[in-house]
N, CA, C and O atoms as CSV, one atom per row, in Angstrom:
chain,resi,resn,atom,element,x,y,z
A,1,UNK,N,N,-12.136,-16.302,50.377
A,1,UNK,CA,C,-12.020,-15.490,49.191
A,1,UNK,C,C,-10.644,-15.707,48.573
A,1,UNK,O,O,-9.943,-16.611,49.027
A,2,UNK,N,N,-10.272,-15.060,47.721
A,2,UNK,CA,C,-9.369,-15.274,46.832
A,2,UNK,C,C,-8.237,-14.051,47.041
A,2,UNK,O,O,-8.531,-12.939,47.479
A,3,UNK,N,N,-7.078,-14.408,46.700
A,3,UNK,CA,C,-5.464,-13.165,46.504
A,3,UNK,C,C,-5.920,-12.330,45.532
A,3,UNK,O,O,-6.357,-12.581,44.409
A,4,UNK,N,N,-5.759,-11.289,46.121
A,4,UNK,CA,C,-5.566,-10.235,45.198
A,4,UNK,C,C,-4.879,-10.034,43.895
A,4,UNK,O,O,-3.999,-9.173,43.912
A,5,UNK,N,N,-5.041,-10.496,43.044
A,5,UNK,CA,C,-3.863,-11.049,41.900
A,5,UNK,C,C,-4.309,-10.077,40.504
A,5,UNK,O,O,-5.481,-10.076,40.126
A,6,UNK,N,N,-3.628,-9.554,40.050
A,6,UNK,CA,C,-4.605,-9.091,38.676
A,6,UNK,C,C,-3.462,-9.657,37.682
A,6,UNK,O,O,-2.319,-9.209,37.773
A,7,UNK,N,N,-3.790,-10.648,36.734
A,7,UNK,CA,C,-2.635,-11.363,35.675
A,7,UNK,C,C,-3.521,-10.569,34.248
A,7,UNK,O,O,-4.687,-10.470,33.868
A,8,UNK,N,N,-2.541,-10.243,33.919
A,8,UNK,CA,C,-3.292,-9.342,32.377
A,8,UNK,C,C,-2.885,-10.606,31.170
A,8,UNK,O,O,-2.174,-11.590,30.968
A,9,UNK,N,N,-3.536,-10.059,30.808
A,9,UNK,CA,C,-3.427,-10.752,29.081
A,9,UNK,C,C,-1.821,-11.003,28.766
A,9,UNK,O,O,-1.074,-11.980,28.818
A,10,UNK,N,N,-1.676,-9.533,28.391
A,10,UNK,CA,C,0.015,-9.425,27.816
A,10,UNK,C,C,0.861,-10.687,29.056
A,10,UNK,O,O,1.716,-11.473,28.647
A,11,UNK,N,N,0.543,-10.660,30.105
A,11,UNK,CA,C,1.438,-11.298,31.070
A,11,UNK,C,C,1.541,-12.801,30.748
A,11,UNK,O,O,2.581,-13.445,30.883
A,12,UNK,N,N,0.314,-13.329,30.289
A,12,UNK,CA,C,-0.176,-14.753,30.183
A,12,UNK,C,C,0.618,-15.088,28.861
A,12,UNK,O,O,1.332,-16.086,28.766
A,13,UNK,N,N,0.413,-14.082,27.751
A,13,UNK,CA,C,1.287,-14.368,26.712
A,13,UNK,C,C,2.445,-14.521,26.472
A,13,UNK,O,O,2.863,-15.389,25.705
A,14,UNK,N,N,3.111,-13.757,27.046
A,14,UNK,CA,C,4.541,-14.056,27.369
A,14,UNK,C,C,5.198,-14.856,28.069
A,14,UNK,O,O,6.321,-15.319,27.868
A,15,UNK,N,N,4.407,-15.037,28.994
A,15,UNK,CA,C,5.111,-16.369,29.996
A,15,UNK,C,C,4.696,-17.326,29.080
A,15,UNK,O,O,5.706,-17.837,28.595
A,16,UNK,N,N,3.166,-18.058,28.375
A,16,UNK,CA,C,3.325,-19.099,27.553
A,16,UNK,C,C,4.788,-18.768,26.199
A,16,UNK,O,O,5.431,-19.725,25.768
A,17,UNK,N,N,5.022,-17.592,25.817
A,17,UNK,CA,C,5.642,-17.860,24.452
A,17,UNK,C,C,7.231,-17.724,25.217
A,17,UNK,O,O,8.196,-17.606,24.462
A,18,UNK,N,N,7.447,-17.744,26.628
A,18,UNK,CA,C,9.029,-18.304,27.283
A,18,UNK,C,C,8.902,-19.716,27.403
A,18,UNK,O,O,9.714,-20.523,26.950
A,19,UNK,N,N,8.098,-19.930,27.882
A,19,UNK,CA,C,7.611,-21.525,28.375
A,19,UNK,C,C,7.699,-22.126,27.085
A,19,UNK,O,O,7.992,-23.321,27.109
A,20,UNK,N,N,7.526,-21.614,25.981
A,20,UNK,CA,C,7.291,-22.618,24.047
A,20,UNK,C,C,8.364,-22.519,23.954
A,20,UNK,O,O,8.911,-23.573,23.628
A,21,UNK,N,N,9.491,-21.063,24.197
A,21,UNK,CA,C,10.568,-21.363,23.865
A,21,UNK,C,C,11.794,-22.054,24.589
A,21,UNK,O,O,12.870,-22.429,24.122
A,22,UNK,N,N,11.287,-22.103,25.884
A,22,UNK,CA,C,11.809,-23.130,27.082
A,22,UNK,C,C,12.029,-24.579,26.478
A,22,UNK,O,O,13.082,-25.215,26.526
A,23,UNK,N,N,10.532,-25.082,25.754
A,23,UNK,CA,C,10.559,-26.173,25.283
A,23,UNK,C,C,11.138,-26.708,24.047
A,23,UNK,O,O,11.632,-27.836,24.054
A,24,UNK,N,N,11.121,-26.169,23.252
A,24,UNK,CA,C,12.120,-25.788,22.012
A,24,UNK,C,C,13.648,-25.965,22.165
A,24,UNK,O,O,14.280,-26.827,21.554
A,25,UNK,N,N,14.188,-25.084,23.025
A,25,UNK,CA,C,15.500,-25.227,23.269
A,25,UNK,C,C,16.147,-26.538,24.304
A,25,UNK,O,O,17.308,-26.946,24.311
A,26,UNK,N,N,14.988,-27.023,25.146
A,26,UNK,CA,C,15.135,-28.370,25.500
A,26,UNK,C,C,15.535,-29.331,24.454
A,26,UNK,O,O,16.633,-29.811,24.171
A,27,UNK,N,N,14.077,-29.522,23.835
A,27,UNK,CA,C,13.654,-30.498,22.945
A,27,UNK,C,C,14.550,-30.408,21.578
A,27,UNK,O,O,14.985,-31.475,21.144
A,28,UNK,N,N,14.779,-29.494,21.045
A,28,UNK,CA,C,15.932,-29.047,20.018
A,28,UNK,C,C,17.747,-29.063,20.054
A,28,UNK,O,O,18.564,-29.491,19.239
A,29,UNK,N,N,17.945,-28.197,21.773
A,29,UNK,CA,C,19.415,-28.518,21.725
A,29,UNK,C,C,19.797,-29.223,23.179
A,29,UNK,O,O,21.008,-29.425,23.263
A,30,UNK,N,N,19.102,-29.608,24.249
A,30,UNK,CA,C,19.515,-30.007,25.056
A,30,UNK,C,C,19.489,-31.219,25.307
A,30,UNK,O,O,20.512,-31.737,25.756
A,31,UNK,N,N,18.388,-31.953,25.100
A,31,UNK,CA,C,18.391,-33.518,25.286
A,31,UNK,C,C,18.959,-34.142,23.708
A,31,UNK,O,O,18.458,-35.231,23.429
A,32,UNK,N,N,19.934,-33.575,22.668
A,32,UNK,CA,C,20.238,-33.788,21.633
A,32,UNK,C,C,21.512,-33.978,22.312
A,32,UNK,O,O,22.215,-34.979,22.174
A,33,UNK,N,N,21.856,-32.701,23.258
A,33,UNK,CA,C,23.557,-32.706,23.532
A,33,UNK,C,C,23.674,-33.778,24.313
A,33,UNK,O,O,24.580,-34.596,24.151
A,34,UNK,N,N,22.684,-33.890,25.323
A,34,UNK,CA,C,22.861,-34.868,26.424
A,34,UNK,C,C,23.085,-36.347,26.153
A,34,UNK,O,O,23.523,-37.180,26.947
A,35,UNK,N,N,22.723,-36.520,24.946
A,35,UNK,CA,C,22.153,-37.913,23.799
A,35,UNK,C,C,23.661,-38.043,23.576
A,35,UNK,O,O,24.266,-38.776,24.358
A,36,UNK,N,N,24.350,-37.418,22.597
A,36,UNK,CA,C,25.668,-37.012,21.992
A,36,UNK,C,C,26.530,-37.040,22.914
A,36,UNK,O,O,27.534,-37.717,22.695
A,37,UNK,N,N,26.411,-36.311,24.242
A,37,UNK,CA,C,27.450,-36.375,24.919
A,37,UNK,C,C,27.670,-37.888,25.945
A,37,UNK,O,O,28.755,-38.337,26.317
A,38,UNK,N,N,26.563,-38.350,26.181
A,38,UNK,CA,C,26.529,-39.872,26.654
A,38,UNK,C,C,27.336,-40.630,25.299
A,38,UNK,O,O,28.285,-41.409,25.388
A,39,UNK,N,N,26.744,-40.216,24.185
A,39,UNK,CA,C,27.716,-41.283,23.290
A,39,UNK,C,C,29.104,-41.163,23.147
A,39,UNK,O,O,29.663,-42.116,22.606
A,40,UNK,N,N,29.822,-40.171,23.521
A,40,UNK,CA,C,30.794,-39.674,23.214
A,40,UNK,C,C,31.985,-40.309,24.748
A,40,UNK,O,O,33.165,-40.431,25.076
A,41,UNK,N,N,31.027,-40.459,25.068
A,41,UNK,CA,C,31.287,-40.754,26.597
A,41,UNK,C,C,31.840,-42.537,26.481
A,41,UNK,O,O,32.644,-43.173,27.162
A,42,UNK,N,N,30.871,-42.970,25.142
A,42,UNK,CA,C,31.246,-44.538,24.884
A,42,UNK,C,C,31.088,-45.383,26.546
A,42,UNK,O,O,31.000,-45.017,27.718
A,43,UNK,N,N,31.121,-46.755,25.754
A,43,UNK,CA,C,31.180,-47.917,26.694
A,43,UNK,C,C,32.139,-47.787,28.116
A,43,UNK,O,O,31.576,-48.027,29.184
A,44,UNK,N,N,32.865,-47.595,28.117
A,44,UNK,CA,C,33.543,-47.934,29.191
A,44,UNK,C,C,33.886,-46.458,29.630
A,44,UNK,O,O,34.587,-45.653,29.017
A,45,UNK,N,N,33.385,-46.327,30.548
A,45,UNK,CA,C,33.147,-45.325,32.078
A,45,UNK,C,C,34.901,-44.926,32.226
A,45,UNK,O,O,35.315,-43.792,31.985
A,46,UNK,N,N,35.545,-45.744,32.535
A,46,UNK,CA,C,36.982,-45.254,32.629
A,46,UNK,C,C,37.897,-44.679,31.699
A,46,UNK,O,O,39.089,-44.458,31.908
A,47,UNK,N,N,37.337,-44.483,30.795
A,47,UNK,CA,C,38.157,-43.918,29.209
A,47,UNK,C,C,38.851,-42.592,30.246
A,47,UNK,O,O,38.594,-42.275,31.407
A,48,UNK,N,N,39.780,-42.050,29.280
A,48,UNK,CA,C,41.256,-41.291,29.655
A,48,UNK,C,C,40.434,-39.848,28.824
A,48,UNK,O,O,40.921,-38.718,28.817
A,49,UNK,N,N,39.483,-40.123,28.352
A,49,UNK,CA,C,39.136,-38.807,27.450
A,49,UNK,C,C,38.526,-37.197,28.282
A,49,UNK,O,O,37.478,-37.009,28.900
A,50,UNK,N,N,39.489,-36.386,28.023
A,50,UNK,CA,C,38.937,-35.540,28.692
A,50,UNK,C,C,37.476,-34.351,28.151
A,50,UNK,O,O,37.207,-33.978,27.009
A,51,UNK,N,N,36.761,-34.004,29.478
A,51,UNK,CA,C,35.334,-33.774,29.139
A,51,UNK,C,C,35.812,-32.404,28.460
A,51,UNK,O,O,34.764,-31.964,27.990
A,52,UNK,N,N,36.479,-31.808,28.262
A,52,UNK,CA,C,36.164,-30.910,27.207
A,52,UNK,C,C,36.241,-31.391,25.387
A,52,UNK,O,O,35.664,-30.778,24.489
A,53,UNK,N,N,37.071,-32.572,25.216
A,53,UNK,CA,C,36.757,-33.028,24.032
A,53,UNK,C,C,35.421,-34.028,23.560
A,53,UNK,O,O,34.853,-34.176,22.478
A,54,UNK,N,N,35.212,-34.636,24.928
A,54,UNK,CA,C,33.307,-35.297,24.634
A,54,UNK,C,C,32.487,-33.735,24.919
A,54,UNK,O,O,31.303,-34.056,25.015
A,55,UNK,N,N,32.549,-32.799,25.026
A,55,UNK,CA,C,31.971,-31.941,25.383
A,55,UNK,C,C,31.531,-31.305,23.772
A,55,UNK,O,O,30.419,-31.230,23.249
A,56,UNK,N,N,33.007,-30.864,23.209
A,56,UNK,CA,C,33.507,-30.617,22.240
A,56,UNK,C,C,32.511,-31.382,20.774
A,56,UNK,O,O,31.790,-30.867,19.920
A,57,UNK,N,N,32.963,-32.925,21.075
A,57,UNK,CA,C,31.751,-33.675,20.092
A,57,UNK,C,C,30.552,-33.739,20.199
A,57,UNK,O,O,29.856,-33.891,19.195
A,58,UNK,N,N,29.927,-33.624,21.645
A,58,UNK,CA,C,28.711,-33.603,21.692
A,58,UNK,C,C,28.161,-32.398,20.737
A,58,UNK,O,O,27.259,-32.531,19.910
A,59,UNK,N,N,28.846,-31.248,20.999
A,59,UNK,CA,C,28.224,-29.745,20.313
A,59,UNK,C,C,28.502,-30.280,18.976
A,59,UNK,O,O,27.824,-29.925,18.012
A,60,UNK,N,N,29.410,-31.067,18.877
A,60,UNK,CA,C,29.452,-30.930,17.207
A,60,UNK,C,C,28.261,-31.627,16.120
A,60,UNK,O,O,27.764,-31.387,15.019
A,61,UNK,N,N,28.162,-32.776,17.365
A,61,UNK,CA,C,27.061,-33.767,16.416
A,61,UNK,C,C,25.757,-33.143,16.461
A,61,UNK,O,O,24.938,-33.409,15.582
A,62,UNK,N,N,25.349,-31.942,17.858
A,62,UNK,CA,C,24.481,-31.214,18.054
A,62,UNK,C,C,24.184,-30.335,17.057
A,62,UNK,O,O,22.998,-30.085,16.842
A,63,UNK,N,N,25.205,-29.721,16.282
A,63,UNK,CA,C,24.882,-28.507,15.492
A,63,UNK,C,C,24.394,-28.913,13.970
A,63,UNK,O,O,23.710,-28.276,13.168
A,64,UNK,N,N,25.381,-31.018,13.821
A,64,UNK,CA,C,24.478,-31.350,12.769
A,64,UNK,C,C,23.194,-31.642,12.552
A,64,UNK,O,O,22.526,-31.510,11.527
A,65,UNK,N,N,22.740,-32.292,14.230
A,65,UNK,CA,C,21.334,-32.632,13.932
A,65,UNK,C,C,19.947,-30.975,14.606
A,65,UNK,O,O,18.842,-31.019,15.147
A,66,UNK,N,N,20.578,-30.150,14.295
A,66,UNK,CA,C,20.315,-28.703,13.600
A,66,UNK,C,C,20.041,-28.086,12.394
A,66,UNK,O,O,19.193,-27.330,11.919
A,67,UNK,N,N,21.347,-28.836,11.962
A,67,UNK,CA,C,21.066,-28.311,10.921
A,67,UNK,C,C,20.465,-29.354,9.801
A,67,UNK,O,O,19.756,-29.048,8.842
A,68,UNK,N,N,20.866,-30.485,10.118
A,68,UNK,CA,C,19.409,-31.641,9.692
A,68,UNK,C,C,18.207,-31.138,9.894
A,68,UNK,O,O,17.529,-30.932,8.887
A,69,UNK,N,N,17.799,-30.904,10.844
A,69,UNK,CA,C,16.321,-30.211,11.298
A,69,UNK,C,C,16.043,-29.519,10.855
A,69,UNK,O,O,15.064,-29.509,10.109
A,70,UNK,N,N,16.743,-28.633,11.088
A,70,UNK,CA,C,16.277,-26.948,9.940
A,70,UNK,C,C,16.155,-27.584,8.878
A,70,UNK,O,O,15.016,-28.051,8.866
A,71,UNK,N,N,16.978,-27.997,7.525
A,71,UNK,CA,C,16.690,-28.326,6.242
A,71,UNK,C,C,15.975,-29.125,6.030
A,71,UNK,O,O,15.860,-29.562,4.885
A,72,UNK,N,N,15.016,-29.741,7.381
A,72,UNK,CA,C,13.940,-30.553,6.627
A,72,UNK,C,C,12.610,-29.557,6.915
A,72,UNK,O,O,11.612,-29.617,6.197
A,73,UNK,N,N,12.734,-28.557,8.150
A,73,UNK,CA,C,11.856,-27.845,8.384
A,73,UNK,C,C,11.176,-26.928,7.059
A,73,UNK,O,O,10.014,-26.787,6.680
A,74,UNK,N,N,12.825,-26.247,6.434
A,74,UNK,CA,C,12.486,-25.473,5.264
A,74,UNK,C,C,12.081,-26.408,4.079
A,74,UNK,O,O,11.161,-26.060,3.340
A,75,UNK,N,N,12.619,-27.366,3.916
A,75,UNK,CA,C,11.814,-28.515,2.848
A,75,UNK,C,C,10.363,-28.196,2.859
A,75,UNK,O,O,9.845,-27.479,2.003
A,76,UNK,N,N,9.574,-28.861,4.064
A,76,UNK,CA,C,8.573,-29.070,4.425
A,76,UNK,C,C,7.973,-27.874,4.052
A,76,UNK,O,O,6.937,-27.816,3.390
A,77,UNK,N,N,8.775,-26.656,4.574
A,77,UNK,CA,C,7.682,-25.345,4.121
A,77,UNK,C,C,8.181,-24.869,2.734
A,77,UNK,O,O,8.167,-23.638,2.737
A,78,UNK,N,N,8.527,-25.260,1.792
A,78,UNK,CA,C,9.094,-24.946,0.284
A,78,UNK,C,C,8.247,-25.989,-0.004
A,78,UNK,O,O,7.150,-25.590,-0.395
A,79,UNK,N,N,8.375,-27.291,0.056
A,79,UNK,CA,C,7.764,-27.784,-1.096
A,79,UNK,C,C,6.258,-28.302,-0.416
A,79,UNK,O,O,6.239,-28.998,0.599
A,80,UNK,N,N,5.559,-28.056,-0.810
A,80,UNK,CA,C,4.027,-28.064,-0.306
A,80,UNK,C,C,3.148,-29.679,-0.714
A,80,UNK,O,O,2.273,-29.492,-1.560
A,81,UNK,N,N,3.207,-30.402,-0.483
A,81,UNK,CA,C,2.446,-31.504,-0.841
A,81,UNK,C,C,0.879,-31.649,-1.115
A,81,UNK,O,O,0.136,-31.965,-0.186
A,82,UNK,N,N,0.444,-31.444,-2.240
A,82,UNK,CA,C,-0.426,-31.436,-2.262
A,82,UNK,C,C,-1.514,-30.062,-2.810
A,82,UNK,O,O,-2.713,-29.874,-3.018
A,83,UNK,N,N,-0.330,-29.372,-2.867
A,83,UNK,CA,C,-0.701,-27.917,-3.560
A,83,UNK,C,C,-0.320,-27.807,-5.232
A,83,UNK,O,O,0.847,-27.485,-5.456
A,84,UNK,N,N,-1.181,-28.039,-6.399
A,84,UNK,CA,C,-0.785,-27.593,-7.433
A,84,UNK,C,C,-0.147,-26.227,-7.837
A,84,UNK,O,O,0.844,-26.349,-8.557
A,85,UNK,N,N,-0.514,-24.943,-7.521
A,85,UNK,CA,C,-0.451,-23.811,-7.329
A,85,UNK,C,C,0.922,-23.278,-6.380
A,85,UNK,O,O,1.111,-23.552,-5.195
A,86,UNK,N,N,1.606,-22.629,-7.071
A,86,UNK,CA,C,2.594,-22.162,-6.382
A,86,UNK,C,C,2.183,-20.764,-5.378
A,86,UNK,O,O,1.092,-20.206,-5.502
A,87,UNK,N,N,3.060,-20.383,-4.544
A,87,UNK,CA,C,2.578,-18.914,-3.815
A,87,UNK,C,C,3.174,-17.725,-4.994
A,87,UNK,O,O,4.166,-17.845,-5.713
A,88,UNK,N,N,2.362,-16.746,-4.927
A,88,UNK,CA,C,2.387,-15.718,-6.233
A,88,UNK,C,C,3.724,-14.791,-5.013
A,88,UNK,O,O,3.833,-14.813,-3.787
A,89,UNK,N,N,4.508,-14.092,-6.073
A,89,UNK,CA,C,5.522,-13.281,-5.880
A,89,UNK,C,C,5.162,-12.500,-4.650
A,89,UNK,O,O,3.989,-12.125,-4.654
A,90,UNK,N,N,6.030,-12.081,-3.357
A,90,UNK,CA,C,5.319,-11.433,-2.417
A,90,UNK,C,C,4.059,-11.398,-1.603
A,90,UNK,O,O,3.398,-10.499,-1.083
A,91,UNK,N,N,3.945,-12.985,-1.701
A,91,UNK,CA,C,2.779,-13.468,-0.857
A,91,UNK,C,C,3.688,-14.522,-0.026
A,91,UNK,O,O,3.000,-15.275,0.663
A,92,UNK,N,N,4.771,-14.688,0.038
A,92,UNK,CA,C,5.209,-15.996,0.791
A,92,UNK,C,C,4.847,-15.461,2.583
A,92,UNK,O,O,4.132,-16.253,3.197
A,93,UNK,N,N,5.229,-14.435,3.213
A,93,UNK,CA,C,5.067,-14.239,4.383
A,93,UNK,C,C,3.206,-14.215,4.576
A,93,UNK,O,O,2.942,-14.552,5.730
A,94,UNK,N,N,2.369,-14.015,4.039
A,94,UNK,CA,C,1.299,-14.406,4.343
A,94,UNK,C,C,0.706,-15.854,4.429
A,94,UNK,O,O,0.053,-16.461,5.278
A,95,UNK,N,N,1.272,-16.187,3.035
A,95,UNK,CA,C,1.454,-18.284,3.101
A,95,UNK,C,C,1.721,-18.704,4.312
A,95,UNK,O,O,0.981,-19.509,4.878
A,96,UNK,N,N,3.509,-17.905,5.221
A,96,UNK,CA,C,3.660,-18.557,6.241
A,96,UNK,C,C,2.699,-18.050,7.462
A,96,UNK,O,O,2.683,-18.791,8.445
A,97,UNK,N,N,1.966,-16.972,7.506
A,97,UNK,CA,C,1.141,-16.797,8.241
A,97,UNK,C,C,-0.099,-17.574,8.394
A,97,UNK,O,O,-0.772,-17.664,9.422
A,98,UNK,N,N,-0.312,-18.094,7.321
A,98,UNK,CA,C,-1.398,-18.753,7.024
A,98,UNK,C,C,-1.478,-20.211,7.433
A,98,UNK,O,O,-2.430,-20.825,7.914
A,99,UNK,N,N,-0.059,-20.689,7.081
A,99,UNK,CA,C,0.162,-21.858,7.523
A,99,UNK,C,C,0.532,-21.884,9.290
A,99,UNK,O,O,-0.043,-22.635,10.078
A,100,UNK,N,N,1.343,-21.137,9.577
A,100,UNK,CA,C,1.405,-21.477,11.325
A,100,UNK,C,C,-0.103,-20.382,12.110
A,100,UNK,O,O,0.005,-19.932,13.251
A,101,UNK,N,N,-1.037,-20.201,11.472
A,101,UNK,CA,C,-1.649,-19.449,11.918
A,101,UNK,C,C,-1.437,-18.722,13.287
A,101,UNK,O,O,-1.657,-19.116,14.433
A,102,UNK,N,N,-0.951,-17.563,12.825
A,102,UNK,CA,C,0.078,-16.667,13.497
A,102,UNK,C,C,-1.055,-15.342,14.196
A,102,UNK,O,O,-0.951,-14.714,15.250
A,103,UNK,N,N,-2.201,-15.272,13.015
A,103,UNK,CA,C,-3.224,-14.270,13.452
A,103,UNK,C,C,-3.766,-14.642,15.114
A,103,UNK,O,O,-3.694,-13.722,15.929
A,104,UNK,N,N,-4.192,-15.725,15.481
A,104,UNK,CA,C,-4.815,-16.190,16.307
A,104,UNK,C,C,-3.880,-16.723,17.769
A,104,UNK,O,O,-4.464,-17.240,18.721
């Protein structure tokens, strides 16, 4: 037979929407820094540079390709391809509901 386990709904949801945001903050700021901070690190292994200033650039080039990201994210959701019709005054938060289908 099986453990006694009772996993509710609410429980399942939340651990997936830590786990999305687990992946997010990987995929968004950590393997970006890790990228940045290897470059910063340059060719030759013996450089005199100390890790709080490659540390230092890594975050920096990190926060641009952030904020690269974001401004193409909001692009993407401002300008609509393919839509003649603009969203009417005080409908934009349903648009974005509509578009990340948020109901479901």
């Amino acid at each position: 037979e099986g453990l006694p386990i009772s996993v509710s709904q609410a429980f399942v949801e939340l651990t997936y929407t830590r786990l999305f945001g687990l992946l997010i903050f990987s995929t968004y700021f950590m393997v970006p820094y890790a990228y940045f901070y290897g470059e910063e690190r340059g060719a030759d292994i013996d450089d005199d540079k100390e890790p709080c200033s490659r540390s230092c650039g890594a975050l920096r080039y990190t926060s641009y390709y952030i904020v690269f990201i974001s401004l193409l994210l909001v692009m993407g959701l401002v300008f609509r391809p393919g839509q003649s019709r603009t969203v009417e005054k005080g409908q934009e938060v349903e648009y974005l509901r509509t578009l990340l289908d948020m109901d479901h």
